[in-house]
BAKOLKE-887396 format. One record per atom (N, C-alpha, C): x, y, z. Coordinates in steps of 0.001 Angstrom, whole numbers, padded with zeros to 6 digits, always signed. Atoms other than C-alpha are relative to their C-alpha. Example, Ala and Ser with C-alpha at 12.3 -4.5 7.8 and 13.67 -1.06 7.14 Angstrom:
BEGIN
+000890-001190+000000+012300-004500+007800+000900+001200+000000-000820-001190-000060+013670-001060+007140-000770+001090+000730
# end
This chain:
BEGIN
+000139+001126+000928-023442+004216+260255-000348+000518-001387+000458-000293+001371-023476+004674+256264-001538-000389-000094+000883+000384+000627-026472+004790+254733-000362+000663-001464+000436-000491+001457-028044+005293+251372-001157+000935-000434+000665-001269+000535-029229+008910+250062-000959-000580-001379+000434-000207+001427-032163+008651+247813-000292+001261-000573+000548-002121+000687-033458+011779+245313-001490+000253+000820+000911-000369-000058-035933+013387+246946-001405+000477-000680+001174-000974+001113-039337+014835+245514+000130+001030+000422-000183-001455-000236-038712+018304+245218-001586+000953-000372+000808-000643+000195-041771+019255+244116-001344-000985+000033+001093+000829-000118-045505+017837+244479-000371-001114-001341+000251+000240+000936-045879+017419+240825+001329-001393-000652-001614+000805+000607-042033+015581+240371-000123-001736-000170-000299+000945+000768-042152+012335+238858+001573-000641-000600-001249+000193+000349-038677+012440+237900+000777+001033-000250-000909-001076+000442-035526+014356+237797+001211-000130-000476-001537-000048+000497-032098+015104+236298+000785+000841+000974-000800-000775-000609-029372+015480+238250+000969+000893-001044-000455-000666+001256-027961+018513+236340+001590+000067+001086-001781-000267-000414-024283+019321+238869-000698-000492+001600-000477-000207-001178-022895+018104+242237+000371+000903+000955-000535-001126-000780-022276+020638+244711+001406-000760+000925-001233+000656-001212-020205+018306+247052+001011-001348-000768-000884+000870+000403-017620+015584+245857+000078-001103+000758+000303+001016-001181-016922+012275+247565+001430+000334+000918-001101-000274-001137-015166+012541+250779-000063+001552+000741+000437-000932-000823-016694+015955+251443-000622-000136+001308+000911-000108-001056-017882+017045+254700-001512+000310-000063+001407-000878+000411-021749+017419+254409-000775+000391+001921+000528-000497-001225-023791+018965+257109-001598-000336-000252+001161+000044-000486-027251+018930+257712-001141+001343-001083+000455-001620+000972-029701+021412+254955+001234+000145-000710-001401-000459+001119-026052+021704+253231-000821-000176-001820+000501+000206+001828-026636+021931+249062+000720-001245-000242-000685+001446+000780-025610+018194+247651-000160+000524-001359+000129+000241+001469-026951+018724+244088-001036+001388+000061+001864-000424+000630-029571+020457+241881-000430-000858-001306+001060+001265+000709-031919+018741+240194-001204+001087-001064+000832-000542+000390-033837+019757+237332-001441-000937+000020+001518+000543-000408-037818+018732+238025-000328+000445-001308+001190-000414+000979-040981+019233+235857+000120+001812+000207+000315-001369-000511-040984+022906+237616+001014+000944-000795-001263-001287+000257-037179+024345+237386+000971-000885+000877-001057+000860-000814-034072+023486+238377+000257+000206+001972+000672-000486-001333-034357+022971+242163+001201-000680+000979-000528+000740-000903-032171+022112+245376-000014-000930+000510-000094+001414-000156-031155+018864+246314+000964+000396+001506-001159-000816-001128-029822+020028+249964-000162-001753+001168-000168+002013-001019-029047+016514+252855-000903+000220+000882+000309+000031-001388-030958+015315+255662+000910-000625+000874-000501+000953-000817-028074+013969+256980+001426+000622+000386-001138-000462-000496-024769+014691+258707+001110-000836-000247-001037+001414+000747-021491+012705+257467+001209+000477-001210-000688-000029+001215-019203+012549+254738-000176-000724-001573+000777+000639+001886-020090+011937+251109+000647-001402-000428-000914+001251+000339-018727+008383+250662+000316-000147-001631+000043+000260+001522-019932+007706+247171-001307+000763-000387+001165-000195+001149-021802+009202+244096-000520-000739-000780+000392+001784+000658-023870+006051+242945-000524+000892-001461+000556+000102+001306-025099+008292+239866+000509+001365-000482-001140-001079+000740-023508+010785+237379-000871+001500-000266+000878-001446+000224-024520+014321+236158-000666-000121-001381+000817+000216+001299-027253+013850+233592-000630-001079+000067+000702+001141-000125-028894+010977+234803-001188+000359+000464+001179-000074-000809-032684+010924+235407-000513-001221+000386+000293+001623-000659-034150+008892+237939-001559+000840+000604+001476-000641-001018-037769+009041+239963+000418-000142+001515-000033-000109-001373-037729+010045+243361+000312-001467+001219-000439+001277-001211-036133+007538+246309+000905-001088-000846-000692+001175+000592-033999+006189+243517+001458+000180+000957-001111+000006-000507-030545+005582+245277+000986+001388-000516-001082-000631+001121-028184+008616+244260+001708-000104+001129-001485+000206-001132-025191+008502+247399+000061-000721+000944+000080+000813-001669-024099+006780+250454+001004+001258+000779-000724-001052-001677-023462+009015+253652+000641-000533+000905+000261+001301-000907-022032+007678+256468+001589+000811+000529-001093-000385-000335-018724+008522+258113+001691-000262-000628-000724-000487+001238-015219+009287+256977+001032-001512+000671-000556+001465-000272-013294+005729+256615-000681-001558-000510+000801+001132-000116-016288+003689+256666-000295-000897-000709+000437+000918+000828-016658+000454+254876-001110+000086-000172+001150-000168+000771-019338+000762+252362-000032-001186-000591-000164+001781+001378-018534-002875+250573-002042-000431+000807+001073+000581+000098-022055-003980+251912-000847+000505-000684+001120-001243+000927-024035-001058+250632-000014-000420-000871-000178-000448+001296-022831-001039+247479-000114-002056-000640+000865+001118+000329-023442-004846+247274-001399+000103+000088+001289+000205-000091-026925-004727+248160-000489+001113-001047+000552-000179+001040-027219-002128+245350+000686-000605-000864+000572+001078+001519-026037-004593+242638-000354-000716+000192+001503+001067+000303-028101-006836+243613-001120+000436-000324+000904-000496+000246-030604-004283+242977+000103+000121-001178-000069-000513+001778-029135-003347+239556+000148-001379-001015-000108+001220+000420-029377-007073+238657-001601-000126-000667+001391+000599+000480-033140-006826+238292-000409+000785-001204+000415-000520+001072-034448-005652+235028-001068+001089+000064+000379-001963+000025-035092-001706+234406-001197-000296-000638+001533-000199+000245-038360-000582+234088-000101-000044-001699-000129-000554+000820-036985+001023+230623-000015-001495-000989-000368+001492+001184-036228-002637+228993-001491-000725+000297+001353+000573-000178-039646-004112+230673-000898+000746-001279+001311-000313+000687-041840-001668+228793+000056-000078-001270-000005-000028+001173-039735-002073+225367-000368-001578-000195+000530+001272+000470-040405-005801+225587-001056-000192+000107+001444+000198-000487-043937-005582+226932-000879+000480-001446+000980-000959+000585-044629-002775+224251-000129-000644-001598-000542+000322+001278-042996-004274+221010-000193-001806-000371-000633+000987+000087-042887-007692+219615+000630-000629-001837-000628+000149+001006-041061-009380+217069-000623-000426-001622+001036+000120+001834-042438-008771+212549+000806-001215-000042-000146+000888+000994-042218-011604+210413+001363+000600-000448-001465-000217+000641-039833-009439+208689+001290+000030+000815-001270+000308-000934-037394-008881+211701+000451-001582+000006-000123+001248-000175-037570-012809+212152+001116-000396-000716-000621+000806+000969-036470-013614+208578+001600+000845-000153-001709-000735-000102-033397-010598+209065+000952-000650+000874-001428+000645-001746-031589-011731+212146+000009-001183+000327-000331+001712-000042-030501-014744+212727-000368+000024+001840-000057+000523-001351-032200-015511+216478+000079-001726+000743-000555+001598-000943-030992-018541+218852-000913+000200+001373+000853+000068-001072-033157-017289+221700-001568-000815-000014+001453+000527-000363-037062-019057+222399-000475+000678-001076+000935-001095+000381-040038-017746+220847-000250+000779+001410+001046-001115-001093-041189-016228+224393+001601+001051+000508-001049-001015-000863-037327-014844+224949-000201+001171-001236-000732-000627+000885-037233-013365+221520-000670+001297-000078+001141-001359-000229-040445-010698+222254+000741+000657+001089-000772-000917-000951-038021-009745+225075+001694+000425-000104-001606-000042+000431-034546-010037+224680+000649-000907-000637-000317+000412+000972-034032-011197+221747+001829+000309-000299-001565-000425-000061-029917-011645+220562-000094+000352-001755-000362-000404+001418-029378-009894+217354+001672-000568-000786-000963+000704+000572-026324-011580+215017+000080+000575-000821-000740-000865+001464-023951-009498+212930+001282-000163+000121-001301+000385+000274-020988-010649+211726+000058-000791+001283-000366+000878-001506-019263-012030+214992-000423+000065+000790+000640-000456-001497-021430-010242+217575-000835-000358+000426+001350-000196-000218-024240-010987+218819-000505+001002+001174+000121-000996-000894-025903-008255+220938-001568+000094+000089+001366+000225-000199-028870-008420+223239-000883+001757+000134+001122-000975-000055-031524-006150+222536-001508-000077-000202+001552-000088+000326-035365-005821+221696+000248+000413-000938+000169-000421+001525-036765-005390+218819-000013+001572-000151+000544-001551+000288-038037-001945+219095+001614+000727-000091-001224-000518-000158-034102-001019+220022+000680-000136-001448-000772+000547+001081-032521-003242+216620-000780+001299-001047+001200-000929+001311-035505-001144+214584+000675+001321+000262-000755-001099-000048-034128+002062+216056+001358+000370-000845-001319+000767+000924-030565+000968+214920+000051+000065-001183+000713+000019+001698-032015+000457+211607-000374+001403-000395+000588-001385+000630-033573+003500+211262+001022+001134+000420-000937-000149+000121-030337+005153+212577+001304-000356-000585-001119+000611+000486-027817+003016+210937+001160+000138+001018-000883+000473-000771-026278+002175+214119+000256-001366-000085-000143+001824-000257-024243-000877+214475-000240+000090+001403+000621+000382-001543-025581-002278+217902+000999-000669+000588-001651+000715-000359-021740-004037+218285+000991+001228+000324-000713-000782-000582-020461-000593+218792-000408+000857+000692+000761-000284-001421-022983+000588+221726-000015-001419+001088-000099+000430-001268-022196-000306+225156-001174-000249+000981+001488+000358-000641-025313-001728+227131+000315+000130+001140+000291-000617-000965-026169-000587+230086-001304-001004+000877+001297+000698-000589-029366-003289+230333+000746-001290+001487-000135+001327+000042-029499-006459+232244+001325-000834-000744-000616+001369+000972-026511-009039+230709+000991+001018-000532-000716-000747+001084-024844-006014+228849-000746+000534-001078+000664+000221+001235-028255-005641+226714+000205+001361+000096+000189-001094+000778-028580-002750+224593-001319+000523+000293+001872-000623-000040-032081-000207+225677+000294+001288-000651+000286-001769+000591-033331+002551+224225+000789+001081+000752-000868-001044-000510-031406+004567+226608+001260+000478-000666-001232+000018+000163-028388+003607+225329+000462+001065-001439+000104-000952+001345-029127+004922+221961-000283+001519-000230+000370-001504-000014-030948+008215+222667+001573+000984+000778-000785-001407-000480-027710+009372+224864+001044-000476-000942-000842+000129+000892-025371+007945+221912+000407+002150-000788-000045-001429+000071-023605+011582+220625-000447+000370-001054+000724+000249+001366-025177+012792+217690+000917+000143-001034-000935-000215+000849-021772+013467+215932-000037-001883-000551-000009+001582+000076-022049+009056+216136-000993-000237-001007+001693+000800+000863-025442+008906+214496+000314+000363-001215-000162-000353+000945-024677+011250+211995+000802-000254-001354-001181+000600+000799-021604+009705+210879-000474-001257-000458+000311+001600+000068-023477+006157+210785-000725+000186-001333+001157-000022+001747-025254+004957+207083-000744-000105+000670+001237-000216-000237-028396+005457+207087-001234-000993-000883+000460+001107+000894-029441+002209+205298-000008-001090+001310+000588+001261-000898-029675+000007+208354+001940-001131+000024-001106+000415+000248-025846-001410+207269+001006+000046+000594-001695-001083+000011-022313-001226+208919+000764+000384-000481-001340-000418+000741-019907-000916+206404-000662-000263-001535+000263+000581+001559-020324-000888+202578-000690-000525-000640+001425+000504+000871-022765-002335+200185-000379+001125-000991+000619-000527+001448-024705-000886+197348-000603+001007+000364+001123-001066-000599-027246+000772+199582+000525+000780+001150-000762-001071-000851-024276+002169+201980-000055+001409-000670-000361-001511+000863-024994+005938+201621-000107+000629+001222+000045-000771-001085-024783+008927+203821-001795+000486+000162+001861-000379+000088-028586+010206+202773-000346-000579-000998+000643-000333+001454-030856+009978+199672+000123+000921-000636+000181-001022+000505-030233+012170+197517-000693-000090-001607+001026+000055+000996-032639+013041+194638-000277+001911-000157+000475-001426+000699-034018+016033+192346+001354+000341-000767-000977-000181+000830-031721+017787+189876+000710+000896+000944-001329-000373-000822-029954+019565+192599+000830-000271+000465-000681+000441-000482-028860+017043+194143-000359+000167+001537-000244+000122-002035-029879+017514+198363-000109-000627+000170+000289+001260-000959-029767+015278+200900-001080-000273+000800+001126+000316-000542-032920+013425+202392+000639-000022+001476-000083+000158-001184-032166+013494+206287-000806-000246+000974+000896+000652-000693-033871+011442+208742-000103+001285+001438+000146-001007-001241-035522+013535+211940+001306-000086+000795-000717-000223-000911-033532+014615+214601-000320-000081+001332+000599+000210-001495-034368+013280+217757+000652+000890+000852-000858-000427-001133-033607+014748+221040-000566-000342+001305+000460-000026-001350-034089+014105+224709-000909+000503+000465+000700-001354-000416-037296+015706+226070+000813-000081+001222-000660-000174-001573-036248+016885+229502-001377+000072+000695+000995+000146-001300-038341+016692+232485-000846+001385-000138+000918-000922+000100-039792+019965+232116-000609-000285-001240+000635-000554+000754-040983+019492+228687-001191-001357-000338+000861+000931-000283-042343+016030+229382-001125+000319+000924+001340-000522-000950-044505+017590+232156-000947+000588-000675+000777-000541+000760-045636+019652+229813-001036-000562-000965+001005+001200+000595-047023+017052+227429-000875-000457+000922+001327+000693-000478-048632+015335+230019-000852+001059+000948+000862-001109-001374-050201+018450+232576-001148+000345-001328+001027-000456+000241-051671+020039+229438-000642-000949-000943+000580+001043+000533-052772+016694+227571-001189-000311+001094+000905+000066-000874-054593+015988+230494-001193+000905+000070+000650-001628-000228-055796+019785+230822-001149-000126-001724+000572-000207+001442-057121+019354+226484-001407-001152+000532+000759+001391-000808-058643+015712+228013-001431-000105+000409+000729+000464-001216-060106+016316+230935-001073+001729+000305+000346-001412-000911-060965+020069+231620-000877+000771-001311+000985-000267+001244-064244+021035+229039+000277+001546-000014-000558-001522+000340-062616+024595+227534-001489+000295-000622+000652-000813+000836-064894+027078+226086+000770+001451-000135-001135-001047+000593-063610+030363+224243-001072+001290+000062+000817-001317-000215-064945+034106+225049+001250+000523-000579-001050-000394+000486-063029+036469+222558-000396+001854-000062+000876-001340+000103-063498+040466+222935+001488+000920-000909-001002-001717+000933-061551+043605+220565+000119+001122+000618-000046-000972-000631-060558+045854+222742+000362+001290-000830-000739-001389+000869-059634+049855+221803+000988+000100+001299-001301+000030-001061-056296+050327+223793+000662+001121-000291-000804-000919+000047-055488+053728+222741+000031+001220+001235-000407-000477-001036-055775+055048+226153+001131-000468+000922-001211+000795-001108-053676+052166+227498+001106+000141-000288-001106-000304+000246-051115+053144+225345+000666+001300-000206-000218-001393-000252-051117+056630+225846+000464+000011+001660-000735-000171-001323-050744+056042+229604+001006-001002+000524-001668+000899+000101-047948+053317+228975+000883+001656+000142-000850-001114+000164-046329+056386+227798+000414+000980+001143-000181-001214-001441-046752+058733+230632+000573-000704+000822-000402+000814-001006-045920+055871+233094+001298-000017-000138-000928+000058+000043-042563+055329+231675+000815+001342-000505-000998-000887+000417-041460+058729+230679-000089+000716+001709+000710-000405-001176-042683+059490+234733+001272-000686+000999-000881+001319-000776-040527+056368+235740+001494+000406-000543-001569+000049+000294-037028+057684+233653+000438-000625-000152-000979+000658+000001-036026+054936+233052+000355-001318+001039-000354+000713-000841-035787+053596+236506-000854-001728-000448+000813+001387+000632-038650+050625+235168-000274+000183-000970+000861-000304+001244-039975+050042+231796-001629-000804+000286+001755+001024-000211-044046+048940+232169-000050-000138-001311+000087+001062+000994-044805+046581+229543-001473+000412-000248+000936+000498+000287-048185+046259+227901-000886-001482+000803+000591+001221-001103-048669+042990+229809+000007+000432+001167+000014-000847-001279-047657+044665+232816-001577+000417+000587+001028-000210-000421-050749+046564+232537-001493-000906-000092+000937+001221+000477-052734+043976+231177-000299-000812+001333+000313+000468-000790-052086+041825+233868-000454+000704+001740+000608-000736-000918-052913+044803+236755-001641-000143-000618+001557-000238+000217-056509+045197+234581-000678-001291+000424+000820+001435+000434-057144+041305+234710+000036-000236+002002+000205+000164-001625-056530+041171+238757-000652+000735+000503+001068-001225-000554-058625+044385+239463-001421-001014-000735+001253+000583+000728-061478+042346+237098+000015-001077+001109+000037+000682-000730-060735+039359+239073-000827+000284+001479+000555-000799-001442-061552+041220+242434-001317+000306-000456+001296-000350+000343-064484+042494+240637-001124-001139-000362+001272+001263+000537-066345+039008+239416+001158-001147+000809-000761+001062-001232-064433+036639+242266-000539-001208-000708+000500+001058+000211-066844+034082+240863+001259-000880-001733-001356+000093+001055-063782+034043+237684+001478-000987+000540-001010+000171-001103-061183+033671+240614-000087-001518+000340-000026+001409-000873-061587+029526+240993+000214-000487-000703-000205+001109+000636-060977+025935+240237-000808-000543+000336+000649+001006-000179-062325+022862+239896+001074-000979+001481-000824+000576-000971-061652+020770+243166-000469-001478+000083+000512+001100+000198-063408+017433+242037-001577-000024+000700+001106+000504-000318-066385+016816+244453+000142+001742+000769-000295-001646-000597-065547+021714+245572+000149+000870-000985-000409-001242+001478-065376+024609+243595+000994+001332+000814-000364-000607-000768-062577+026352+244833+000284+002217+000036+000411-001762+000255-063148+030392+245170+001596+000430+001068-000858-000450-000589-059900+032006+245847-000053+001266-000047-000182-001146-000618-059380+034635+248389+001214+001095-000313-001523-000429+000308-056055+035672+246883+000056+000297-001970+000272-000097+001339-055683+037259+243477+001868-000655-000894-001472+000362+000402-052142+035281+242189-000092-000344-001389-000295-000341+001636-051406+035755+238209+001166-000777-000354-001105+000495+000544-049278+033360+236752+000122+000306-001466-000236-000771+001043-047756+034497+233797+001164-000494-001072-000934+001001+000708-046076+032462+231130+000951+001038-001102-000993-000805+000266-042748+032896+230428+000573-001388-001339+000156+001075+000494-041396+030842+227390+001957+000053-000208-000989-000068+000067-038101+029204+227904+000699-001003-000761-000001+001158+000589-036110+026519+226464+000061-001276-000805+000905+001663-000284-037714+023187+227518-001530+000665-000107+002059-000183-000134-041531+024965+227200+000045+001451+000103+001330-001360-000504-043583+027550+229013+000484-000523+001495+000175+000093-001853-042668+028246+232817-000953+001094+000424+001001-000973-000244-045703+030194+234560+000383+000598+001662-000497-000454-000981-043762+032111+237552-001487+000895+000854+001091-000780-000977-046522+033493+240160+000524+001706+000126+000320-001346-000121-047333+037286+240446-001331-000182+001757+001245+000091-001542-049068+037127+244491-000481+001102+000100+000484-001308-000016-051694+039793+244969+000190+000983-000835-000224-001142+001194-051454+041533+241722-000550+001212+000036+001348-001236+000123-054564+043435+242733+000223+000758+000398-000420-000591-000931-053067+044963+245275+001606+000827+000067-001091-000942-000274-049912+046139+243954-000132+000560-000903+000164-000889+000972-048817+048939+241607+000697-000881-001180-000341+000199+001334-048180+048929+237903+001638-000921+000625-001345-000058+000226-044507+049576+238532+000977-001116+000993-001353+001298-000580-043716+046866+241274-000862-001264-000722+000166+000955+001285-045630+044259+238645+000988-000199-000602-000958+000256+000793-043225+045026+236223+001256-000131+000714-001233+000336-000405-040341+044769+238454+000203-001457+000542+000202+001171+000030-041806+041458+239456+000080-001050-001416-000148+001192+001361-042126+040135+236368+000905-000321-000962-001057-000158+000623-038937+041225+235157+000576-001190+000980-001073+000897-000840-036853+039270+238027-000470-001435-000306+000475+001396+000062-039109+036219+237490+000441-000448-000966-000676+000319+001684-038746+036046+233726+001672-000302+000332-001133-000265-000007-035229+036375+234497+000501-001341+000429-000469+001202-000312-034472+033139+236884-001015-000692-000667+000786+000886+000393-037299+031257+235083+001208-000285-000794-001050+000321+001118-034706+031431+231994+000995-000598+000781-001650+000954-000852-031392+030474+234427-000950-000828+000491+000189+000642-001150-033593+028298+235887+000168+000017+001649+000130-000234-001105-033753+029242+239120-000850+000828+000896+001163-000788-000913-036870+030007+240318-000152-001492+001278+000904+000310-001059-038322+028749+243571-001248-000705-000061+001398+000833-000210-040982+026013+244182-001249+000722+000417+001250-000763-000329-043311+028517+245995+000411+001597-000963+000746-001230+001363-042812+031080+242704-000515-000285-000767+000604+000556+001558-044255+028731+240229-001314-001051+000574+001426+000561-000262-046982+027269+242214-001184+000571+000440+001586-000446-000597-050787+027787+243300-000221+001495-000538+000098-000706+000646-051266+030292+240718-001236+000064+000000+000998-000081-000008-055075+031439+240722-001014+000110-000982+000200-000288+001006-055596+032725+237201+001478+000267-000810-001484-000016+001518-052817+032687+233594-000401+001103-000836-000119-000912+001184-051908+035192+231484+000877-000841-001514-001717+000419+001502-049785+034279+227734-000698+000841-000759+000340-001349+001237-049457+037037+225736+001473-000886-001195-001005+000475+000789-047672+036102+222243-000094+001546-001145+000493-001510+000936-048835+039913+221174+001512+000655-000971-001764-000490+000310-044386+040437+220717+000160-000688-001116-000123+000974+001246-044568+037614+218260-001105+000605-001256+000660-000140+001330-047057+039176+215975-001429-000489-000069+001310+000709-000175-049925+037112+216977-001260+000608+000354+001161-000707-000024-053107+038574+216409-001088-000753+001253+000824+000582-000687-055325+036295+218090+000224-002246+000017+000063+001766+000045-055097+032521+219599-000525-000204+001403+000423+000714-001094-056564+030319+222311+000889-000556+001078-001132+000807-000355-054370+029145+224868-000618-001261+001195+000500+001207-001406-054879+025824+227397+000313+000100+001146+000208-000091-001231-056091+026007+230570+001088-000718+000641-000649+001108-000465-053136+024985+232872-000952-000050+001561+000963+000581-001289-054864+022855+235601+001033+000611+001465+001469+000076-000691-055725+023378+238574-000904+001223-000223+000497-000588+000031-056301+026580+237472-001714+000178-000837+001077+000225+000788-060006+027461+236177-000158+001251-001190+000123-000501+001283-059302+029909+233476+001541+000661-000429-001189-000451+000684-056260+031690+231098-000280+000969-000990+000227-000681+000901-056479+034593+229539+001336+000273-001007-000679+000128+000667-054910+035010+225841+000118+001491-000411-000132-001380+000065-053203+038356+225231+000068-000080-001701-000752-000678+001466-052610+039738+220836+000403+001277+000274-000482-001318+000254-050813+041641+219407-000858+001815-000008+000515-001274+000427-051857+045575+219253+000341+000409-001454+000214+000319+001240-052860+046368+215774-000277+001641-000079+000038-001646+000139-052836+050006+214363-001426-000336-001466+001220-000444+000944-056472+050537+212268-000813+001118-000027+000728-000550-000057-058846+052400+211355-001008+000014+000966+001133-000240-001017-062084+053275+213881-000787+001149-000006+000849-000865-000074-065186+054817+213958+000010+000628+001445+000268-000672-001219-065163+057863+216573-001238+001131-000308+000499-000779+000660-068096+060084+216550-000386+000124-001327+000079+000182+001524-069032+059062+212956+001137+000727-000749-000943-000270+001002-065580+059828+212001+000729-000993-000396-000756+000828-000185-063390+057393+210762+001541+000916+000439-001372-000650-000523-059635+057883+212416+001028-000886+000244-000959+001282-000260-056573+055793+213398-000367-000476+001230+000575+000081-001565-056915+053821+216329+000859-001293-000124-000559+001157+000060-055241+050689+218018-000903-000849+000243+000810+000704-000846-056958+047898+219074+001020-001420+000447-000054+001422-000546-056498+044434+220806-000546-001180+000359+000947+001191-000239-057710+041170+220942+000479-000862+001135-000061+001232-001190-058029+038637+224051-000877-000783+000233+001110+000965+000383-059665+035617+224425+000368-001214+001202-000460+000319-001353-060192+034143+227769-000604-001487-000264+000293+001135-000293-060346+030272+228110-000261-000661+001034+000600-000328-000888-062531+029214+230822-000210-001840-000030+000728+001186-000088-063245+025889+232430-001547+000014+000369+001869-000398-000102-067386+025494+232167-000317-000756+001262+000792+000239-001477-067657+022957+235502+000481+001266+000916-000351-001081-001727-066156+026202+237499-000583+001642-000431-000035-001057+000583-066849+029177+235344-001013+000188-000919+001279-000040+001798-070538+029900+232966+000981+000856-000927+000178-000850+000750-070714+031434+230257+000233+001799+000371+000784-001799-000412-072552+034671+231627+001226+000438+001294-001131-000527-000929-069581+034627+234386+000960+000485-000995-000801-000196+001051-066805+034560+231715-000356+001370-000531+000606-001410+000829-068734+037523+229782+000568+001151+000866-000509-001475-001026-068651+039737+233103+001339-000158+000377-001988-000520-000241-064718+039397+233771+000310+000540-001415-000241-000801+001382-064517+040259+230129-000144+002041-000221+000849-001613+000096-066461+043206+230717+000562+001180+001015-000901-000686-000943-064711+043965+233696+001125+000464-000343-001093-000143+000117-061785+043987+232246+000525+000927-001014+000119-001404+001192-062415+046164+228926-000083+001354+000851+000367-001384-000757-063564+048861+231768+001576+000633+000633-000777-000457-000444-060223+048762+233077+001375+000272-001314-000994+000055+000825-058118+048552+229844-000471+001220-000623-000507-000972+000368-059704+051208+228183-000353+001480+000709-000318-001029-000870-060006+053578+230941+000649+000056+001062-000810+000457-001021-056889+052911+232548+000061+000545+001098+000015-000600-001785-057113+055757+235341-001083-000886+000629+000745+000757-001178-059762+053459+236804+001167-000787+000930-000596+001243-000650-056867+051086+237603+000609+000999+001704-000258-000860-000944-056073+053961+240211-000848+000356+001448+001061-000236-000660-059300+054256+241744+000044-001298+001481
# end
């Protein structure tokens, strides 16, 4: 018997996803675990594989559509099979008014000044919702907040296709409009001609053009991002421990490591960085936790997530047992990760239950910055750049490198005087790197 495939949650955190490609077509054979789709999540782009056995009847939704989990995306069912009921009982579903048009009428309602622009025939209580806008011959239902968009794009709203309720016009419709459309549209709120028809403003004796922002789509990963570490700024009381390391041993035995290695690996600076910060870890365990609300959780496992920046954001691919392995399979780890983080295609159990964060922006130039705790974890250490100065040795002055890091620490899981000793731990291993051997 057909039935109707919804999107799964692919991940704990998933809220919503984009189907980015089909694997199967309609009228394929699907099997059981077979790949249907992938789906990009908050995480990475992730498998969309069946629980079901059958033939793909229909694709109820296209490539680039995001929906939240258990929304309808296919019907399964065998090869022949009348689907006419299904596919009734979802438009009767697509009859009821999208979340997306609820919250622009809930959120927005109609100025004085909109009033006296548009000629409305709807209520006062329709016109805070779906209000009919009147231009020239058309009238076209939208919300206000949508017509204002319009306006501030110089879209006509008579040559977007609605997608709402009735045929109305939502914010959707507009954000996936192409931007070659927008660009071409005046930018006076107008369709055609007039005084104040222009392409931009232009002003000053040069003559440039004023150009309105450039919107774009966030995507699901970079919306997660807003809200995980908004929450994380919020909710999770940071404090900042910042120490100057001398690193001219660490970069003397960079050297040996890779002229040792030929070639076969290159070890990174973070590389070793993140071996010193998991040996510290092991050494002050009390560093090693989260907050668990009413628990403080002390992990037995030293796992290093390590932000990679792609993109839609920052993906933080897991490093398991860092403590425990060498330099050189680190860096071969962190190479492959970096690697599908960018294609997207990392793994749900490589980017989760991370124990402690690294972000180094030391490649960029960045001397010193703070970075935010990503939750659940209870601290993140911030890598800089290495800096070539002067230094007192022996009351001489001489060249020397140094480095700055600056570990951000949640205070319900982590003191002060804890924070200090992983610091301390961790200078012991950076600048006498043969310890990391010991």
């Amino acid at each position: 018997m057909a039935k109707i495939i919804g999107l799964p949650k692919l991940s704990p955190t998933m809220e919503e996803g984009t189907l980015v490609a089909w694997t199967k077509q309609e009228g394929d054979t699907v099997d059981v675990d077979e790949l249907l789709a992938e789906v990009e999540t908050d995480k990475a782009t992730m498998e969309f594989r069946s629980f079901d056995k059958g033939v793909l009847l229909k694709i109820l939704v296209p490539v680039g559509e995001t929906l939240a989990p258990d929304a309808p995306v296919a019907i399964i069912g065998k090869a022949g099979e009348d689907i006419s009921a299904l596919l009734a009982q979802l438009g009767g579903a697509a009859k009821a008014p999208a979340a997306e048009s609820v919250a622009e009428s809930e959120s927005e309602s109609v100025s004085v000044a909109e009033s006296e622009s548009e000629a409305e025939s709807a209520s006062v209580a329709e016109s805070a919702s779906v209000a009919e806008f009147a231009a020239g011959s058309g009238r076209v239902l939208s919300s206000p907040l949508v017509r204002r968009m319009a306006r501030e794009q110089g879209v006509d709203l008579r040559s977007v296709k609605g997608t709402g309720p009735r045929g109305r016009v939502i914010k959707r419709d507009l954000d996936e409009l192409p931007v070659a459309v927008r660009d071409a549209a005046p930018k006076d709120g107008k369709s055609s001609g007039g005084a104040g028809a222009v392409a931009g403003a232009a002003s000053g004796a040069g003559g440039w053009v004023r150009l309105p922002p450039r919107e774009e789509k966030a995507s699901s990963t970079r919306k997660t991002i807003a809200r995980r570490l908004s929450e994380s700024k919020r909710e999770v009381p940071h404090y900042y421990l910042t120490v100057d390391l001398d690193v001219d041993a660490l970069h003397a035995a960079r050297l040996e490591l890779n002229e040792a290695l030929a070639g076969a690996t290159k070890v990174s600076f973070n590389d070793l960085v993140i071996k010193a910060s998991a040996l510290a870890l092991r050494d002050v365990p009390e560093c090693n936790a989260s907050w668990g609300g009413d628990v403080i959780r002390f992990h037995q496992v030293v796992d290093i997530s390590v932000a990679v920046a792609v993109p839609d954001g920052l993906i933080t691919p897991v490093v398991r047992d860092a403590d425990k392995k060498s330099v050189r399979v680190i860096a071969d780890e962190v190479r492959a990760l970096a690697g599908r983080a960018k294609d997207k295609k990392l793994r749900l159990d490589e980017i989760s239950d991370g124990t402690f964060s690294i972000s180094n922006l030391g490649m960029y130039g960045i001397e010193e910055f703070a970075a935010v705790i990503n939750p659940p974890e209870g601290a993140i250490l911030a890598v800089g750049a290495l800096r070539d100065e002067p230094v007192v040795r022996g009351g001489q002055v001489v060249a020397g490198r140094r480095m700055k890091v600056t570990l951000s620490a949640d205070h319900r899981v982590i003191d002060g005087a804890v924070g200090a000793r992983f610091l301390q731990a961790l200078r012991g291993y950076i600048e006498r790197p043969i310890t990391m051997l010991l």
